[in-house]
C-alpha positions as CSV (number, residue, x, y, z in Angstrom):
1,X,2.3,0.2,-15.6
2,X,4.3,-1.9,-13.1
3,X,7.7,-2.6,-14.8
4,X,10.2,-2.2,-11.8
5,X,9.1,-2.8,-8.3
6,X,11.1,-1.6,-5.2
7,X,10.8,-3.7,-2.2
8,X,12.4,-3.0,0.7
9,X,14.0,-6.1,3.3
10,X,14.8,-5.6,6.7
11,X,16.3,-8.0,8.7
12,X,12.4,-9.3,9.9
13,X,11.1,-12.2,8.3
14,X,7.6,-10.0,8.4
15,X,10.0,-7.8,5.9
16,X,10.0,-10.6,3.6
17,X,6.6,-12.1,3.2
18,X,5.5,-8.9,1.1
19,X,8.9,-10.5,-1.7
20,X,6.4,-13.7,-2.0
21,X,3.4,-11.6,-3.1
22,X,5.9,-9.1,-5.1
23,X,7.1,-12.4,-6.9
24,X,4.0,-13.3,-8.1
25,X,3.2,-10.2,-9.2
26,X,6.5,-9.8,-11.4
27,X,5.9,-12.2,-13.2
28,X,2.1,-11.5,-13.5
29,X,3.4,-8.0,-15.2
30,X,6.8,-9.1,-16.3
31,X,8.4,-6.6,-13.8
32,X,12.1,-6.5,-12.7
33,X,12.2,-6.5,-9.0
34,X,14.9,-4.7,-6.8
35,X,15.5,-5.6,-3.2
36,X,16.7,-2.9,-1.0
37,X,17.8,-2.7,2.5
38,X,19.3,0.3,4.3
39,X,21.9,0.1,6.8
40,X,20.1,2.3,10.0
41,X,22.7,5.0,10.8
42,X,21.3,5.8,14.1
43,X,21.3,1.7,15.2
44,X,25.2,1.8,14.9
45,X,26.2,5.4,16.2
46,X,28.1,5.6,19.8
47,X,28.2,9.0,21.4
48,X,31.9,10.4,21.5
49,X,33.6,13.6,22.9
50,X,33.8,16.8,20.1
51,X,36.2,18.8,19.4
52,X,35.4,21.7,21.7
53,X,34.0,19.4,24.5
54,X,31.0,18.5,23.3
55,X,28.5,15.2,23.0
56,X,28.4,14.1,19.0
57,X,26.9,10.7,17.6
58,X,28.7,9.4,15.6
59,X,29.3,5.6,13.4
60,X,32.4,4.0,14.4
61,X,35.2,4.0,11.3
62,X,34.1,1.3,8.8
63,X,31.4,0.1,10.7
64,X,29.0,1.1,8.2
65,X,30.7,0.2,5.1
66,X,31.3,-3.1,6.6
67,X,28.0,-4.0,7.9
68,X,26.5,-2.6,4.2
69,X,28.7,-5.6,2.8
70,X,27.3,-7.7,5.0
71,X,24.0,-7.2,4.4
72,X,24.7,-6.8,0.3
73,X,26.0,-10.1,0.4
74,X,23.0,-12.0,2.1
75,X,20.6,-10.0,-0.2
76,X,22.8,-11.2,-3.3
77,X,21.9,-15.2,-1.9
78,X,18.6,-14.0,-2.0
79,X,18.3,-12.8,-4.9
80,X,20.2,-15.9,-6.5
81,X,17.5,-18.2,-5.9
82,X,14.7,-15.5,-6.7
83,X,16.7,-15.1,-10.8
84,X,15.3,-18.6,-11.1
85,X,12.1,-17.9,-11.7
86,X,13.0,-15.9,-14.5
87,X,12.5,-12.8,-12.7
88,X,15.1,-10.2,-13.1
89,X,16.4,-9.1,-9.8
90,X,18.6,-6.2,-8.7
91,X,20.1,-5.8,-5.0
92,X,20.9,-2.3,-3.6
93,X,21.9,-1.3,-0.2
94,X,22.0,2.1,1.0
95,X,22.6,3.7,4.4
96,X,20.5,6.4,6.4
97,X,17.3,7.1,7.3
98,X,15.0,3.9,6.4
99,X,12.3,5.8,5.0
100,X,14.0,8.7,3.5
101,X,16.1,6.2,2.3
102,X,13.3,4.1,0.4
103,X,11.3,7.3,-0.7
104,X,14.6,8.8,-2.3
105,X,15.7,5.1,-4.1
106,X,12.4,4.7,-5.3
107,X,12.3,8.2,-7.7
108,X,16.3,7.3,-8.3
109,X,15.2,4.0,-9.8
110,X,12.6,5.3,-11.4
111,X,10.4,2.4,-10.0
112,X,6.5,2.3,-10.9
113,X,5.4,0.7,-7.6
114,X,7.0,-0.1,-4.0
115,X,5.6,-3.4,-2.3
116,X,6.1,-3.6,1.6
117,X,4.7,-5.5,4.5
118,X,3.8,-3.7,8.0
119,X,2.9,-4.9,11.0
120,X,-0.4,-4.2,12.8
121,X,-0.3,-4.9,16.6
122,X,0.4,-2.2,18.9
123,X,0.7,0.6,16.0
124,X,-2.9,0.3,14.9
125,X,-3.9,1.2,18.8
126,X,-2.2,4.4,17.6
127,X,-3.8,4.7,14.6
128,X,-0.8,4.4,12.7
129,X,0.8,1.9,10.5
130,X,4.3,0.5,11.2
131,X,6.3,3.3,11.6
132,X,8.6,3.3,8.5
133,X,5.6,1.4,5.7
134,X,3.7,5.2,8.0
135,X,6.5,7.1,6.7
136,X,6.7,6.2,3.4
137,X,2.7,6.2,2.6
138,X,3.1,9.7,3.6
139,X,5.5,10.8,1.5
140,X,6.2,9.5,-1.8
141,X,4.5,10.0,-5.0
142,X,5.2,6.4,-6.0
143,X,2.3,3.9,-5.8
144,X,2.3,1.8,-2.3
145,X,1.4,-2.1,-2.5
146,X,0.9,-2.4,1.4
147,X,0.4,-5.9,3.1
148,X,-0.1,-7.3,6.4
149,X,2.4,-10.4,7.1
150,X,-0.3,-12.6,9.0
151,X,-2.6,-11.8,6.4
152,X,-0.7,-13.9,3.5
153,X,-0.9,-17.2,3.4
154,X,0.7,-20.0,0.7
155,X,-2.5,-20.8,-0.8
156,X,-2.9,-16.9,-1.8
157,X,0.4,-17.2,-3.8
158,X,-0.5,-19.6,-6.8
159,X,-1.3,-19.3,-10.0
160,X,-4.7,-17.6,-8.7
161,X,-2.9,-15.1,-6.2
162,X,-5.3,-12.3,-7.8
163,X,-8.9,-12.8,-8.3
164,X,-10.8,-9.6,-7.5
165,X,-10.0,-6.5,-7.7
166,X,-12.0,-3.9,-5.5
167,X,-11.7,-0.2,-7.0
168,X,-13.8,1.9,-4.3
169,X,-15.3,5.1,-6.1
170,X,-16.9,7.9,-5.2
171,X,-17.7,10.0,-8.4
172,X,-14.2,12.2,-8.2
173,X,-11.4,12.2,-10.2
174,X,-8.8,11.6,-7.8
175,X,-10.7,8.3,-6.9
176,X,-11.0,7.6,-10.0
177,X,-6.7,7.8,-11.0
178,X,-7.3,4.1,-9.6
179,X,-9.1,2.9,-12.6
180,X,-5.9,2.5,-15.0
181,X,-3.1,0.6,-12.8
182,X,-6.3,-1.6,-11.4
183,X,-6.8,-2.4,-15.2
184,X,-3.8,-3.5,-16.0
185,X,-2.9,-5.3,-12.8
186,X,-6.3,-7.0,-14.2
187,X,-5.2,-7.2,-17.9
188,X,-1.9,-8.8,-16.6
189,X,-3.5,-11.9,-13.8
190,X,-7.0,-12.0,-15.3
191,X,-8.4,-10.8,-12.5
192,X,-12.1,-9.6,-11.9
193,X,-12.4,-5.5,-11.7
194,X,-14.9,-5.0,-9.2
195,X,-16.1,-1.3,-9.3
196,X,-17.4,-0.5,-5.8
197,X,-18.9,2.4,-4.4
198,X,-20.6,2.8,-1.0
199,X,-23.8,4.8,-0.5
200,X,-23.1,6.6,3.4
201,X,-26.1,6.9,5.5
202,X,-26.2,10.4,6.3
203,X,-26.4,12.1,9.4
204,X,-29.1,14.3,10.1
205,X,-28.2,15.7,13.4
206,X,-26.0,16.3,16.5
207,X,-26.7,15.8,20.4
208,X,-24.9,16.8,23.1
209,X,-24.1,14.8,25.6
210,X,-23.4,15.3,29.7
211,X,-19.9,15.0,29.1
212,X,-19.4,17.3,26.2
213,X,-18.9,15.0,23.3
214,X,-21.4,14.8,20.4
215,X,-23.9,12.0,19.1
216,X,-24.5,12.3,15.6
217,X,-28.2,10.9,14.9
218,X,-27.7,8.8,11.8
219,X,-31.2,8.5,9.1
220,X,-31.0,4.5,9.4
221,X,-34.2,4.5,8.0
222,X,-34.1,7.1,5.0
223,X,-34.9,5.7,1.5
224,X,-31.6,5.7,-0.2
225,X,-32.6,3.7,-3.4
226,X,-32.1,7.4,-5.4
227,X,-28.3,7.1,-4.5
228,X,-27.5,3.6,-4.9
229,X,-29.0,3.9,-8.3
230,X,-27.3,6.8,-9.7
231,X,-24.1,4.9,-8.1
232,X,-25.4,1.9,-10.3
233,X,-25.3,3.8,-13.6
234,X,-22.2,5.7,-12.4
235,X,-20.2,2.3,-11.9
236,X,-21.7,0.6,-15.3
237,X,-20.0,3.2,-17.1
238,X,-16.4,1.8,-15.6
239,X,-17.6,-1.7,-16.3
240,X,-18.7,-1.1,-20.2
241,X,-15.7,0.4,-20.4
242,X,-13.1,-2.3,-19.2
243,X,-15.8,-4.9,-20.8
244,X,-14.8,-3.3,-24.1
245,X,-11.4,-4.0,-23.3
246,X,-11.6,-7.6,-22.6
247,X,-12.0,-7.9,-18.8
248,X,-13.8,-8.9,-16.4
249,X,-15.9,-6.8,-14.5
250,X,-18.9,-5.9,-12.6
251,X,-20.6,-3.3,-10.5
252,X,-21.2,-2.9,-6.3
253,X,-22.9,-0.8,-4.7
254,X,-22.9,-1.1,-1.0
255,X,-24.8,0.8,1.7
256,X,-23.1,2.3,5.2
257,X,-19.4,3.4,6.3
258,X,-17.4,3.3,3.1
259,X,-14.1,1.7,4.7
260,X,-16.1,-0.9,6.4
261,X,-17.7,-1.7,3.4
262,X,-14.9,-1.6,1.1
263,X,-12.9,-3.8,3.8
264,X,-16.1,-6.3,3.6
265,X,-16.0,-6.6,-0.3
266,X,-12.8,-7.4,0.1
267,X,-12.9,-10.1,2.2
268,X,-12.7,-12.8,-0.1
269,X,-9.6,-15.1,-0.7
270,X,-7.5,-13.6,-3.5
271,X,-8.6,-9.8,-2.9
272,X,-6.9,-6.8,-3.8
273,X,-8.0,-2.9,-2.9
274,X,-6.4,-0.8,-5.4
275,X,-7.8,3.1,-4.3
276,X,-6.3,6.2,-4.3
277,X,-6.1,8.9,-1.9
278,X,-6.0,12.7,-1.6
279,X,-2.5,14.2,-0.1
280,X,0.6,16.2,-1.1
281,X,4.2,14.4,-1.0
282,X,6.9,15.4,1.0
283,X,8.8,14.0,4.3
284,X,6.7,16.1,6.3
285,X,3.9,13.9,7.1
286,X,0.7,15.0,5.4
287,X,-2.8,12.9,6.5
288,X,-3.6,10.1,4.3
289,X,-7.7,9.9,2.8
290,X,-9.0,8.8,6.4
291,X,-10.9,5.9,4.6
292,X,-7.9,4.6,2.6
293,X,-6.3,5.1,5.9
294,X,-9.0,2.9,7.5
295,X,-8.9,0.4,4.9
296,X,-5.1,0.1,4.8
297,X,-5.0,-0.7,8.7
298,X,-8.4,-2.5,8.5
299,X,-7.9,-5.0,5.4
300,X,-7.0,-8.5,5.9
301,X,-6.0,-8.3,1.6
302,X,-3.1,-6.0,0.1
303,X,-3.9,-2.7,-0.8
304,X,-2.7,-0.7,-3.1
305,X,-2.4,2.8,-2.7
306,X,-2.8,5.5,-5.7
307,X,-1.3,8.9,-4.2
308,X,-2.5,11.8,-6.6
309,X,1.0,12.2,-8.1
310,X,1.1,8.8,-9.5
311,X,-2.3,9.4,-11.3
């Protein structure tokens, strides 16, 4: 599945911890690799006079073109010492919008899978990601391979940089467009598949409180054997299945709030979520599955994102 992977370099070094792990994986999956940066219009653009008076942004004359050099040529260093790993590597450098800019390269490639790093800090207190890694969740059809910079460390990049691979499920078939690309990402490292799906407690009721807002009463103590054993037989199916074609795998069913559970099972070194999400494409932003949202934000392990075009 993953044969040309788009990953996008800004002038952070958090921008480039995501190439390490994007390394790795090309030559796990014998992928080519193509580093892009775009130039940000709007961070060169000085406000001058119009024609008829008035106020117009605008990029001073050859600023862009030479600052797209520039950048070209550092990206081309890069890239020299990445070719000698045997990796082929392409350099492109664009100018606009930086997530427009990715989302458009990314179906102009053609490429089967974008890896980029975001930052957590003060964008999770507004329960978004960083702001451009946001944009382009929302709005491309093109798998996502999203990690957090602090999160990586050397030891998660050798020969073992894969070792699990969570697929949450939930018994629809949108969740279940995850199943293929986790296969072969497992085919391709040797990874374990492990097929996990998470048995929510339900709520039973709603209080009001003095101030207006709502307690849900939650049935901590209801019997949920029933579910977690049709979830059993309903993830043994999946691992027959990959069994039969040579892989590793087992079965995990967990009990309580599916992204904390699915962050939990993924907690151990050499993780990977690979999940996919509801949602339609498009610049206009559109709300990602709230619990591959919450895992996405909440994981300390890359996650890759399945949106329902890619399935």
């Amino acid at each position: 599945m993953f044969r040309k992977i788009l990953v996008p370099i800004d002038n952070s070094e958090e921008s480039r911890t995501i190439l390490r792990w994007a390394v790795g994986l090309a030559k796990a999956t014998k992928s080519d690799l193509t580093l892009l940066s775009v130039v940000d219009t709007e961070d060169i653009q000085i406000v001058a006079a119009g024609p008829h008076g008035e106020v117009l942004p605008t990029a001073p004359a050859g600023a862009i073109t030479q600052i797209s050099e520039q950048v070209e040529a550092g990206l081309e260093a890069e890239a020299v010492e990445l070719r000698r790993t045997g990796i082929e590597i392409n350099v492109k450098v664009v100018a606009g919008s930086p997530a427009e800019s990715i989302v458009a390269q990314a179906n102009a490639i053609g490429v089967d899978l974008i890896a980029m790093s975001t930052r957590r800090e003060s964008a999770l207190a507004r329960g978004i990601l960083g702001s451009v890694t946001d944009r382009v969740l929302h709005s491309t059809s093109v798998p996502l391979l999203i990690l957090q910079p602090e999160d990586l460390t050397d030891e998660s990049l050798g020969s073992g940089f894969v070792r699990h691979i969570v697929v949450p499920l939930d018994g629809s078939t949108v969740s279940e467009s995850a199943v293929a690309p986790a296969s072969e990402l497992a085919s391709a490292t040797g990874a374990e598949l492990v097929f996990t799906e998470v048995v929510k407690i339900p709520a039973y009721g709603m209080e009001m409180g003095s101030l207006g807002y709502g307690a849900a009463h939650y049935a901590e103590e209801l019997d949920t054997k029933v579910q977690e054993q049709d979830a059993a037989r309903y993830l043994q199916g999946f691992v027959e299945n990959a069994e039969s074609a040579g892989l590793k795998a087992r079965a995990q069913v967990r009990v309580g709030n599916p992204s904390v559970q699915i962050v939990d099972e993924a907690s151990a070194e050499g993780s990977i979520v690979v999940m996919a999400t509801h949602g339609a494409g498009g610049i206009k932003r559109w709300v990602v599955g709230s619990v591959t949202d919450k895992a996405v934000r909440s994981a300390h392990r890359p996650v890759l994102v399945i949106p329902p075009e890619a399935a």
